[in-house]
C-alpha positions as CSV (number, residue, x, y, z in Angstrom):
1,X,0.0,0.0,0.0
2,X,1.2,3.6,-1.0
3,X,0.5,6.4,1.1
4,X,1.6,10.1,0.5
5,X,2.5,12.5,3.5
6,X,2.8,15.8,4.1
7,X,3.0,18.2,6.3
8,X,3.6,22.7,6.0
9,X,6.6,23.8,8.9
10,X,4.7,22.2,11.7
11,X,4.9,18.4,12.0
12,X,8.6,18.0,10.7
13,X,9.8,15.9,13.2
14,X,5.7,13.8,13.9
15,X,6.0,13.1,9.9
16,X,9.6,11.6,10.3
17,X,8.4,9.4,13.5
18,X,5.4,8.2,11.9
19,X,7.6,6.8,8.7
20,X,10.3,5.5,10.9
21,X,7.5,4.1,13.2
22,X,5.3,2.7,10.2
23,X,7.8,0.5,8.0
24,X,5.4,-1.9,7.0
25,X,3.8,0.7,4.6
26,X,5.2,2.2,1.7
27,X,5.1,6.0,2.3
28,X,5.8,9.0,-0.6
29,X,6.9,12.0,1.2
30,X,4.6,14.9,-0.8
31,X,6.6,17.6,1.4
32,X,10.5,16.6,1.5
33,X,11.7,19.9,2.4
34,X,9.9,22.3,4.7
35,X,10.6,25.9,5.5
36,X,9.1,28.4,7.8
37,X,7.1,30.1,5.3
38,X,5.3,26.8,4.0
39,X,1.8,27.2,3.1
40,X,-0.1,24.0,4.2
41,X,-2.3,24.6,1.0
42,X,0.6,23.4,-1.0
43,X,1.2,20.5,0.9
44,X,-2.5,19.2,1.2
45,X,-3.2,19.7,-2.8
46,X,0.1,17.7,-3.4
47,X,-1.4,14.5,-1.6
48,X,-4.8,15.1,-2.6
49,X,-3.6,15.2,-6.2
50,X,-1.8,11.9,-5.3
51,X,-4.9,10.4,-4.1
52,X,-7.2,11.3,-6.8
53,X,-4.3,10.2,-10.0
54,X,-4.0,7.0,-7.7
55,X,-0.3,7.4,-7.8
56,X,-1.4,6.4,-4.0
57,X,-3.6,4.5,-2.2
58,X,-4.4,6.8,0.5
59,X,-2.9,10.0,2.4
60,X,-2.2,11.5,5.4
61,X,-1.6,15.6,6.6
62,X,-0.5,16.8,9.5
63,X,-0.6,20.8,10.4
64,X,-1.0,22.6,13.4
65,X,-4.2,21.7,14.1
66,X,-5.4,19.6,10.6
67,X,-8.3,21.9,10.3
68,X,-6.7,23.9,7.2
69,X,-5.2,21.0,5.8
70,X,-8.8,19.1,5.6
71,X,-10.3,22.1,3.9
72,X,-7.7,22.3,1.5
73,X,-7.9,18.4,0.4
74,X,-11.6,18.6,0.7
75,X,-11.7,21.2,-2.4
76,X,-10.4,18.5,-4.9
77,X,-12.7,16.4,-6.7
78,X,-12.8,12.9,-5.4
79,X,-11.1,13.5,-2.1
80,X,-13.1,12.8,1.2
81,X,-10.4,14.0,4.1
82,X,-11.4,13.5,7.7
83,X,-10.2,15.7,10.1
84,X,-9.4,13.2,13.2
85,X,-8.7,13.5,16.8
86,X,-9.1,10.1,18.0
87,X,-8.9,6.5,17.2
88,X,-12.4,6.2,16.8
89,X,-13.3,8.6,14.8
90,X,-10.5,7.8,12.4
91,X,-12.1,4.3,12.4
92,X,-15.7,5.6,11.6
93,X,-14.1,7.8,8.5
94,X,-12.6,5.1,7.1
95,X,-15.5,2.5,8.3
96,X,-18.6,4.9,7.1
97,X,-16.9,7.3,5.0
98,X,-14.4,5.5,3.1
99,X,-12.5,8.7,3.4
100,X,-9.2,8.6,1.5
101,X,-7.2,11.0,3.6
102,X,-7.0,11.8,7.3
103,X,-5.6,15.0,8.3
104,X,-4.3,15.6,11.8
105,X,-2.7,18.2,14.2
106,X,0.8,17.4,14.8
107,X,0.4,18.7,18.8
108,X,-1.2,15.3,19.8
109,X,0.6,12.5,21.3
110,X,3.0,11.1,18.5
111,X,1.3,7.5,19.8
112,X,-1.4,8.3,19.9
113,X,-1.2,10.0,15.9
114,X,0.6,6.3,15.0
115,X,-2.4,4.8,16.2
116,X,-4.9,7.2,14.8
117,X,-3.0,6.6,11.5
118,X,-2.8,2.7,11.9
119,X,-6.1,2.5,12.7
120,X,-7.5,4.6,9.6
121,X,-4.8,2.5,7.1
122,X,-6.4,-0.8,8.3
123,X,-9.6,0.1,8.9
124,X,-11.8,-1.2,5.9
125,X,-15.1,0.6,4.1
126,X,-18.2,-1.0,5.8
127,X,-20.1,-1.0,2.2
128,X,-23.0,-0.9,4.3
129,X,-26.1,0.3,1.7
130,X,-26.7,3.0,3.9
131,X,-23.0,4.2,3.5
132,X,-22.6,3.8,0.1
133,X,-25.9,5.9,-0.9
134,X,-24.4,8.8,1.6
135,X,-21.1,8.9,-0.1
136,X,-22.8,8.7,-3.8
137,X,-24.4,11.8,-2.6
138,X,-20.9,13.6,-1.7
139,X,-19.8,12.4,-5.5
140,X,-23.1,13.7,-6.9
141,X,-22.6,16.8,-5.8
142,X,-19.3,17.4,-6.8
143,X,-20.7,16.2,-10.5
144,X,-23.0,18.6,-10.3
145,X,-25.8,15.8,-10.1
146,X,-27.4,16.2,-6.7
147,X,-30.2,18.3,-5.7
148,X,-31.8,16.4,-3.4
149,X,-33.7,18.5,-0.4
């Protein structure tokens, strides 16, 4: 499994510990060389692209608190980025959401992120009916197709 990475100025040091800490998956490193004027736009279009050419099979952000970095990814067709604080809710965004990138603040517990991250990485898609209706709405929209309500 491929998964890209990135992160703006904050995170350096979290992004290196999560690749030294997850061997067992094959991680691209979307943001090699931060600086202290980095942009996290940059950075969270760089692995959405990845996710949406499928040069990847999923991604992960990290900024100071993930917020920005979700809203960024979330503006590219195709990309459904969860903004996660815990393990369980980066369970239920893979589980319900079959969200393809999780985004994260890099001032939680770096065990706690590697288990957030693990978590969302093994985590399969339910394909629950009820799940895959709600996300056909989210791709609707962004075709233009839904206008339901």
């Amino acid at each position: 499994m491929k998964i890209a990475i990135a992160t703006d100025h904050n995170g350096v040091d979290e992004k290196h510990k999560i690749i030294e800490n997850l061997k067992e998956y094959n991680f691209i490193d979307k943001s090699p060389n931060n600086y202290d004027t980095d942009d996290y736009p940059d950075y969270a279009l760089a692995v959405a692209k990845s996710v949406v050419n499928k040069e990847v099979d999923l991604g992960i952000l990290l900024c100071g608190t993930g917020i920005g970095m979700s809203i960024m990814a979330n503006k590219v067709k195709g990309i459904r980025c969860a903004h996660c604080s815990n393990v369980n809710q980066a369970h239920l965004a893979k589980e319900h959401n079959n969200a393809n990138i999780i985004a994260l603040s890099y001032k939680q517990d770096i065990n706690e992120i590697i288990s957030m991250i693990k978590e969302f990485i093994e985590t399969p898609f339910s394909n629950d009916e009820r799940h895959i209706r709600r996300i056909n709405k989210i791709i609707n929209y962004e075709s233009g197709e839904y206008n339901e309500l």
